[in-house]
N, C-alpha and C positions, 0 to 999 in steps of 0.2 A: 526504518532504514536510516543511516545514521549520512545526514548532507554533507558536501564539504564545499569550498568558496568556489562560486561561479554555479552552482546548480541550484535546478528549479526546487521547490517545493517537494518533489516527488524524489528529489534525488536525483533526477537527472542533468548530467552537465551541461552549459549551455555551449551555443557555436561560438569559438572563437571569430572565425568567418568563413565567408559564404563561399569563397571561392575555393575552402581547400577541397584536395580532390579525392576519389576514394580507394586510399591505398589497400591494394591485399593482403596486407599484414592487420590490418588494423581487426579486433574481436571485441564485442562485446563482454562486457563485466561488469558486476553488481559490483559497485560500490564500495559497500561494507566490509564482500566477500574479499575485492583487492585488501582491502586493507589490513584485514584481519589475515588473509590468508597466504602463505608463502607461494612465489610464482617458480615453480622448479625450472631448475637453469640448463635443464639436460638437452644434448641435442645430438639427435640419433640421425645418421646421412642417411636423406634419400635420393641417392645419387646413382641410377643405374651404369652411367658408365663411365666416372669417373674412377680414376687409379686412386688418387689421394682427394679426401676433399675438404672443404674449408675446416673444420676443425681435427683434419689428421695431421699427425707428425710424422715426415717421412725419417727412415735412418739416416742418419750423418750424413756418410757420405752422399747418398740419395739426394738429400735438402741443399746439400754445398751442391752437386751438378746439377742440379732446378733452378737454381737461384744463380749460376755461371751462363745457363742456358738464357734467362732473362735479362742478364748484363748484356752479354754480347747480341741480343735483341735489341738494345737500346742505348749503347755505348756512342753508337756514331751519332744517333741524333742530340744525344746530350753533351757531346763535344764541342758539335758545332755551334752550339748558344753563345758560351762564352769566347769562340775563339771569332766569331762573327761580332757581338758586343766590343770586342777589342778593338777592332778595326774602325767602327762608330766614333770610340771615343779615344782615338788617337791612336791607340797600343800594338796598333797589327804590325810593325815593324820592332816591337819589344819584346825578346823571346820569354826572359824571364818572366816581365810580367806578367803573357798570356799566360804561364807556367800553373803561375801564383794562381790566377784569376780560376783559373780550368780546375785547377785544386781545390779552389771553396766553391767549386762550382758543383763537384764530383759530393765535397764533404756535404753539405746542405742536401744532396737529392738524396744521401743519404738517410739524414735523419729526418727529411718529409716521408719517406719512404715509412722512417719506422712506426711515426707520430701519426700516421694515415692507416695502417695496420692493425695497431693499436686500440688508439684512442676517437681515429677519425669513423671510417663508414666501415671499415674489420672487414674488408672485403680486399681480396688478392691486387690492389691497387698498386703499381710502381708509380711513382714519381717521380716525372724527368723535369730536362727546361722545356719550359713555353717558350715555341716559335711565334708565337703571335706578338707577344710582346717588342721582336725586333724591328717590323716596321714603327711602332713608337718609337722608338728609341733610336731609329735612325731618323724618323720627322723631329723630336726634340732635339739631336745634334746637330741638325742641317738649319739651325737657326743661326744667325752671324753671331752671337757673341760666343757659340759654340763650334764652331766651323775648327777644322784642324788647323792649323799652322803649317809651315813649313818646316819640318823634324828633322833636315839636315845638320844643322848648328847640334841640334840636341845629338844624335848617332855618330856625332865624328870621334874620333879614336882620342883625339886630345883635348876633347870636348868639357870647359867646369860646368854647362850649364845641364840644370835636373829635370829630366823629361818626366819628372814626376810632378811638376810644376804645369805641363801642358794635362796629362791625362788624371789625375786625380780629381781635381776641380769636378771634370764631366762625368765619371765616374760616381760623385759624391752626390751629385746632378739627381744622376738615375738611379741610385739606391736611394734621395728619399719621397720622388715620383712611386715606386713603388712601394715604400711600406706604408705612405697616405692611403693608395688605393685599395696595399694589405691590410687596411682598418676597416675600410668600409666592407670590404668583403668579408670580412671576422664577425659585421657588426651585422649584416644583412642572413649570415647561416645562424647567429646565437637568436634573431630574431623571427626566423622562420619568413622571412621577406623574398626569399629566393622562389618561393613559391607560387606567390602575389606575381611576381617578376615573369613566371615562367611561361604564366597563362596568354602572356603577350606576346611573344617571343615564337611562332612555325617556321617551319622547315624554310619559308620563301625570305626569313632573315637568315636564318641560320648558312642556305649558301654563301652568298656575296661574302659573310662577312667572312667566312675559312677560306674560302677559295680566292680573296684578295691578298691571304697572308703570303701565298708562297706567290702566286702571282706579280706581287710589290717585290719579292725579293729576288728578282732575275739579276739587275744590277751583281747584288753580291755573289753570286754563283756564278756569274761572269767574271767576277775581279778575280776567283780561282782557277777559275779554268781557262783563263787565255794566257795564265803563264806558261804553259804546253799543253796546246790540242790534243797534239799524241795519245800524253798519257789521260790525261781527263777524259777523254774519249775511253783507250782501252779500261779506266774504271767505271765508268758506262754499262759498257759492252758486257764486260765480267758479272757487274751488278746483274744486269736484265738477263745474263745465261745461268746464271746461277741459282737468282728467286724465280725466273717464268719458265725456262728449258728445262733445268734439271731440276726441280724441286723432290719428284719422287723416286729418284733414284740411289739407290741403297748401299754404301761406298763399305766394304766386308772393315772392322776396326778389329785390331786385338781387345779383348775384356776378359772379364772374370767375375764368377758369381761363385757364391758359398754352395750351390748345388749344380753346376758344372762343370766349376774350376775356372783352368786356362782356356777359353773358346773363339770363335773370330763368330761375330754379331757386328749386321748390318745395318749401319744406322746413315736418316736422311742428312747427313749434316750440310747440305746442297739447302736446304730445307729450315734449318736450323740455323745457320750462320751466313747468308750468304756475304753481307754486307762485312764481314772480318776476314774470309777469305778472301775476298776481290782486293781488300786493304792491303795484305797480306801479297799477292800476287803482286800487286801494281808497286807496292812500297818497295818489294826485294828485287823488282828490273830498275827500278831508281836505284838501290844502292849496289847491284853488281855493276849498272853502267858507269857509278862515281869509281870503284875501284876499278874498274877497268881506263876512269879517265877520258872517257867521252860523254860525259852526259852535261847538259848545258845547266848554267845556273839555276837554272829554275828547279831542277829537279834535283840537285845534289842534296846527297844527305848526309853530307858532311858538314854545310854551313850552318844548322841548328845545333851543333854537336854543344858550342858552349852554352846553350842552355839548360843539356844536362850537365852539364860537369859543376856548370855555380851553383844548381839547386841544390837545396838542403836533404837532405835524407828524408828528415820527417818536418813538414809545414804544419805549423797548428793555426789554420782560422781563428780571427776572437772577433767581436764587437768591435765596429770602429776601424779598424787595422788601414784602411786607407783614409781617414780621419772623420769628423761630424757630418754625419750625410746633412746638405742643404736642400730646403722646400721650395717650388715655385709653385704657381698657381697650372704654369703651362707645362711641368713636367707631372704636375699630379692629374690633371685632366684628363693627359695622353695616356696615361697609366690606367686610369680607371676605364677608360674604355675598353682595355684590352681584358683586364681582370674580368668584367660583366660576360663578356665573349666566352672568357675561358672557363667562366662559372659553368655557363649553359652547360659546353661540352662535356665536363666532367660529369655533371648530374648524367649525363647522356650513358657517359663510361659507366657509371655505377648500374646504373639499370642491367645494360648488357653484361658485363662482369656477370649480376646473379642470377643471368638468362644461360650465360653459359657455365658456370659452375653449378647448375642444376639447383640454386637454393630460393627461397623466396626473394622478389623484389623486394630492396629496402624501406621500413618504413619512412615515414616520414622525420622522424628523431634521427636516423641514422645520414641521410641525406643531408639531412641540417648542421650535423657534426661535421660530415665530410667536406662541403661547403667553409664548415668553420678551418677545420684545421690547418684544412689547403693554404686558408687567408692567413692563418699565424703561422706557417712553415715559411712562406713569403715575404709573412714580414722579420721572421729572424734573416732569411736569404737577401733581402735589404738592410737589414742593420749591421749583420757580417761582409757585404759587399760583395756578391757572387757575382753581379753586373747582369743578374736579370732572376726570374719567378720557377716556381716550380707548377706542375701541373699531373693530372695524371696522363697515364699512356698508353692509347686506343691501340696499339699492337702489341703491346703486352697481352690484353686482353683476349687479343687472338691469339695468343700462343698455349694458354691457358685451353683452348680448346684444341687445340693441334697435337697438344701432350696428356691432356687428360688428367692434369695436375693443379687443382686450386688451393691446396695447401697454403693459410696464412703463413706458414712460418717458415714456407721456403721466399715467402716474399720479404719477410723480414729480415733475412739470411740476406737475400738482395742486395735490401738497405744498410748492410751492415758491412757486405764487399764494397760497395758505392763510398759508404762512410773512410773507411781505411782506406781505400784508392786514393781519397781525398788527402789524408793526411800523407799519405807516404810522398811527399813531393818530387823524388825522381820518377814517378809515374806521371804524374800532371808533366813535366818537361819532358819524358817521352813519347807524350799523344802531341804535344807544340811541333814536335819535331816531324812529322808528318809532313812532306813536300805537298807547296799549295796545289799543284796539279790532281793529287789523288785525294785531298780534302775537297774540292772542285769537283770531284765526280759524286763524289758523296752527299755534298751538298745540296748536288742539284736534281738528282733523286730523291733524296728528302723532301724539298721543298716541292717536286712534284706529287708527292706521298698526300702532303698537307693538302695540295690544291684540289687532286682525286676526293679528299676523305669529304672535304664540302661539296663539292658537286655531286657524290653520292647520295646524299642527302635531297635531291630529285626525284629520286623514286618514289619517296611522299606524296609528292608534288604531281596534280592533274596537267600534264604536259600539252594536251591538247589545248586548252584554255588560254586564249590572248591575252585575259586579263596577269595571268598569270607569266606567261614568257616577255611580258613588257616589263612589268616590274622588274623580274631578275636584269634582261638584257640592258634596262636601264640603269637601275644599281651595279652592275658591273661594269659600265663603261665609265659612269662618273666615277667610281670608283678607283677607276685607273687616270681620269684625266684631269682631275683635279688634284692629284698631289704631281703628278707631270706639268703643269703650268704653273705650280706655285715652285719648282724645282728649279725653270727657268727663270722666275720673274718672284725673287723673292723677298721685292720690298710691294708687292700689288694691295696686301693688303696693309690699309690705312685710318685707321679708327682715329687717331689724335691721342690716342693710350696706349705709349711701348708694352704695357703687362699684356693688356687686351688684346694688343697687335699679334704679340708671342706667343698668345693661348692659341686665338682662333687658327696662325698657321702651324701649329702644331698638330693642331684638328683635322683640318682639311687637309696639311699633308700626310694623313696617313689614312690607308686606302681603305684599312677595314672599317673604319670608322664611317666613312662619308658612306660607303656601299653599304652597310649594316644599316644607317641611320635610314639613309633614301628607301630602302627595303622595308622598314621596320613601320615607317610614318606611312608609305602607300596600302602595305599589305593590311594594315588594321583601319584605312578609311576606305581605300577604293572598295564597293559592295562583293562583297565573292561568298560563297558559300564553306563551311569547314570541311567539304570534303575537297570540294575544287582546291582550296588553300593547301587541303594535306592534314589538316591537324588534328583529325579522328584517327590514321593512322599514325601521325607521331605521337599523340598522345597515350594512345593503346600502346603501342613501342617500349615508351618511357615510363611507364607505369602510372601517366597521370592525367587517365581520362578519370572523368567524373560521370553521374548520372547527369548532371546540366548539361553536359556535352552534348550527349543522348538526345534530349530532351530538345533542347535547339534544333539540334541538326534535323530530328524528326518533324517535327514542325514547321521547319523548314521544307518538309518534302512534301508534306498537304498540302501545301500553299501553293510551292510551282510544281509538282509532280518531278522530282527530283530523284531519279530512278538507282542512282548511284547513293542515296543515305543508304546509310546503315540499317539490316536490319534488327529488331528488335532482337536483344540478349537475353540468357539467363538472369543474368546478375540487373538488368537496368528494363524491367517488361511494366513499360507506362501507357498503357491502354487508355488510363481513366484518369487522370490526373487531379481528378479533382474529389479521387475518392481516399479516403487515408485508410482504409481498412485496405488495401490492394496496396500503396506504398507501403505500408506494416510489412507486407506478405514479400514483397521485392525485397525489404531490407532482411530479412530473413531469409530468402534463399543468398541472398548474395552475405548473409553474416556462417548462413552453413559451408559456404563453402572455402569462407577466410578462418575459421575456427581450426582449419586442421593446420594452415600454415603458421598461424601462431606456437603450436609446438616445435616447431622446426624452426623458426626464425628468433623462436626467444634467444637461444643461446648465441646463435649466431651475430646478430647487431647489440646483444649488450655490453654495457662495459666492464672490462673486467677487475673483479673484486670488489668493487664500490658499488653494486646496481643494490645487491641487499642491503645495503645503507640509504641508499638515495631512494628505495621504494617507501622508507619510513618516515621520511619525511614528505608532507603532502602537498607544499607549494612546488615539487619538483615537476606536478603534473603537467603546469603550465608553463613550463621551459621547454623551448620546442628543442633541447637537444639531449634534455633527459630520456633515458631509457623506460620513464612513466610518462612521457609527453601525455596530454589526454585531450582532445577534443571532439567536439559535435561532428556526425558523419553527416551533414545535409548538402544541397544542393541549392545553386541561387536562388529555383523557386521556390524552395521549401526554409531557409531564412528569411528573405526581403517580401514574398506574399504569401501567404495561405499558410504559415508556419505550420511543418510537419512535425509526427512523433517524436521526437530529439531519443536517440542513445546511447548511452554510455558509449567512450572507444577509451581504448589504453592501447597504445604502442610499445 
């Protein structure tokens, strides 16, 4: 059998390391056989009740109304990034500029969209803005040398002086906070380190740290909605009768089909859109009450009007456009801890995406990509200046289920409305034009959206357990009251080093960070067991329990009589541990029953048109985002003591 670099004597490859986990994709293969022999790239759905699935093409029209149907599923949350980001760093009283900003903000989630489709994890992934990112970035602005000014002088009618002199600076701030932490997060997926990362990281960090994002951000959902109760309320109101009252109620549409005709077909669009209809509703009592002439400041939708009128037709984002982004130590810090956060999450998206598009879990090369690409779509989204990150988008994912539609190429259809929205710049200045009252309602559902999605994230979690409800209740509360005291008192902290001074309150003023961290250091010292913790069920979840997992936790259950471990699996039956003829026989059942999903998953996570090139060349093995990654399938005890049979994997 002919060896290649990294493998034993026998040919067999050795473990990269110990902790990775054992994906189901991953099959054995001889060696030789990969090398010499072509790996067919076919992939046949088995998808019982999917309408289209990941590698179907729907018709035109078809892929254009799937890929509308996911805009308007994600339009209001991806608005509000940049038009919230504005207000941080001076511009919420600049229509134009929000225009501008909202416009690379549209163009960029566009082509993360495409670049994640593609080249990233090829699984039905939208790309919107990360909300996490804006408590950073409202703790790096609330530093004094970035504090607002007074914008009057600048807004006056006869005004020389250039408010582009107040907001670009900050702006330039936090585009290059973010494309530092766009590095490391580029450099942690082509490394395969996210996965090392992951193993540390349960459900009891994974709360605090989501659930303080929208929580931190009541303040600005406030600064919308107290321009009018009224209407922020009725786009409330509208929001919550629209997604929880009517959801399944079937409104008759005119349509037409090539074997019907002209027909009336009832569709949920109660269901489907609630969040554009409530916009829709709420936006056209603002502008009948302006032509009628009573409606108060706050709501008229007349006073945005000249932001559409000076916008350009068509805006083209470039590099740079609001000038050389600038590096601090405390706007890269703030940044990176949010990137780490939103890593987790996505890996999380990705699993569930091909739980519910009925295809195999990603392997571990595809996950790596995705991780990767996410970080260079971020970092172009800070060097073009979109004034905040992209990320994928956990209700898209449910939409995919709702419709029965995983089709890539209606998602990339997506990315490519997103894309042109972006350029078209009378569209970015007509989403600005939105009265803040009904941006207000929007908002604050959102942000309730966010706070839900990590507290869900409990169900993991053994709720009875004290050791566990002290952790979270205590990370959540520091979490809130340490960026609230540094809010009032924000020369407290005093090191003798202005840098030093500006990193740490950077830090501490932002909530997910301190609640993520305080989470992060208790749950992995204070003694608890992995199912108390949750992380047999998050791990199964996300596709990355291991046999070690197993192994512990059972162990764990002789010891104290632990009546809640897990019991023993097909795939992980360690009776005897100390015999390798019975681990042979586990890896074997658990290799039979990953060999059928490597037919169905090849096509699917590889790259397209380069994989038969990159399979012929052989140090691609060992790039964990090649489509031949290959590493050792063992487990900690079968690396670090009593080394088991090692074999072959290829991804």
């Amino acid at each position: 059998m002919t060896s290649v670099p990294g493998s034993d004597s026998n040919g067999k490859v050795a473990p990269m390391c110990c902790c990775m986990p054992i994906t189901p994709g991953q099959v054995e293969l001889e060696v030789d056989s990969y090398s010499d022999k072509k790996v067919e790239q076919s992939y046949e759905e088995k998808t019982s009740g999917m309408q289209y699935g990941i590698s179907d093409i729907p018709p035109p029209h078809l892929c254009l109304l799937f890929a509308l149907q996911h805009i308007l599923q994600s339009i209001s949350s991806t608005i509000t990034v940049p038009l919230v980001t504005c207000v941080y760093f001076c511009a919420g009283d600049l229509d134009l500029v929000k225009s501008e900003v909202t416009s690379t903000f549209l163009f960029m989630c566009g082509v993360s969209t495409i670049l994640q489709c593609l080249f990233g994890v090829r699984l039905s992934i939208l790309q919107g803005g990360c909300h996490k990112f804006l408590p950073a970035i409202g703790a790096l602005m609330s530093v004094d040398i970035w504090k607002c000014p007074d914008m009057a002088p600048y807004l006056a009618a006869n005004s020389t002086l250039d408010a582009g002199d107040v907001w670009k600076p900050r702006m330039r701030e936090i585009q290059g906070g973010i494309m530092l932490a766009s590095v490391v997060q580029v450099l942690l997926g082509c490394t395969g380190l996210i996965g090392l990362l992951l193993r540390y990281i349960g459900p009891i960090t994974i709360v605090p740290t989501i659930s303080l994002v929208g929580l931190s951000l009541v303040g600005v959902a406030l600064r919308f909605c107290q321009a009018h109760w009224g209407i922020s309320t009725m786009t409330i109101a509208l929001l919550l009768l629209f997604s929880q009252y009517l959801p399944n109620l079937n409104v008759p549409v005119p349509s037409w089909r090539k074997d019907k005709g002209c027909h009336v077909a009832k569709l949920p669009i109660f269901k489907l859109m609630p969040v554009i209809l409530a916009v829709i509703v709420s936006w056209g009592l603002c502008a009948i009450l302006t032509v009628c002439d009573v409606a108060p400041a706050a709501i008229r939708t007349d006073q945005k009007r000249q932001a559409v009128e000076t916008a350009s037709w068509f805006f083209w984002p470039y590099p740079g456009q609001w000038g050389m982004p600038t590096v601090s130590v405390a706007g890269f810090v703030a940044m990176l801890a949010v990137t780490l956060a939103s890593m987790i999450e996505s890996v999380g998206d990705y699993y569930a995406c091909a739980r519910i598009s009925e295809v195999p879990p990603p392997p571990a090369h595809a996950v790596n990509r995705g991780v990767t690409m996410e970080g260079f779509s971020s970092l172009l989204s800070g060097l073009i200046g979109s004034g905040g990150a992209t990320t994928s988008y956990s209700q898209n994912v449910g939409t995919i289920g709702l419709t029965r539609v995983a089709s890539r190429s209606v998602m990339i259809t997506a990315g490519f409305i997103f894309l042109i929205g972006g350029v078209i710049g009378k569209f970015g200045a007509f989403l600005v034009s939105m009265p803040d009252p009904v941006l207000g309602g929007v908002v604050l559902v959102s942000f309730g959206l966010v706070t839900s999605v990590g507290l869900s994230t409990l169900s993991f979690v053994d709720l009875s357990s004290s050791r566990n409800l002290t952790i979270i209740g205590t990370s959540l509360l520091m979490g809130l009251m340490v960026p609230r005291f540094l809010e009032g008192n924000p020369n407290a902290i005093k090191t003798g080093n202005e840098d030093v001074d500006r990193v740490i309150t950077v830090l501490l003023g932002t909530s997910m960070f301190v609640g993520g961290v305080i989470a992060f250091v208790l749950d992995n010292t204070v003694p608890g067991t992995m199912t108390e913790r949750g992380l047999l069920k998050w791990r199964q979840v996300s596709g990355t329990l291991s046999g070690a997992d197993v192994d512990k936790s059972r162990r764990h259950s002789d010891v104290t009589g632990d009546k809640d471990s897990p019991p023993p699996s097909d795939k992980h039956d360690h009776n005897d541990h100390n015999n390798d003829n019975d681990n042979d026989n586990d890896d074997d059942k658990q290799q039979a029953l990953a060999d059928e999903n490597l037919h169905y998953a090849g096509g699917i996570y590889n790259l397209p048109f380069i994989t038969p090139l990159i399979r012929r060349v052989h140090c691609f093995r060992f790039w964990p985002i090649s489509p031949t990654f290959l590493y050792g399938n063992v487990s900690c005890g079968g690396c670090c003591g009593g080394r088991r049979k090692e074999k072959s994997r290829v991804v």
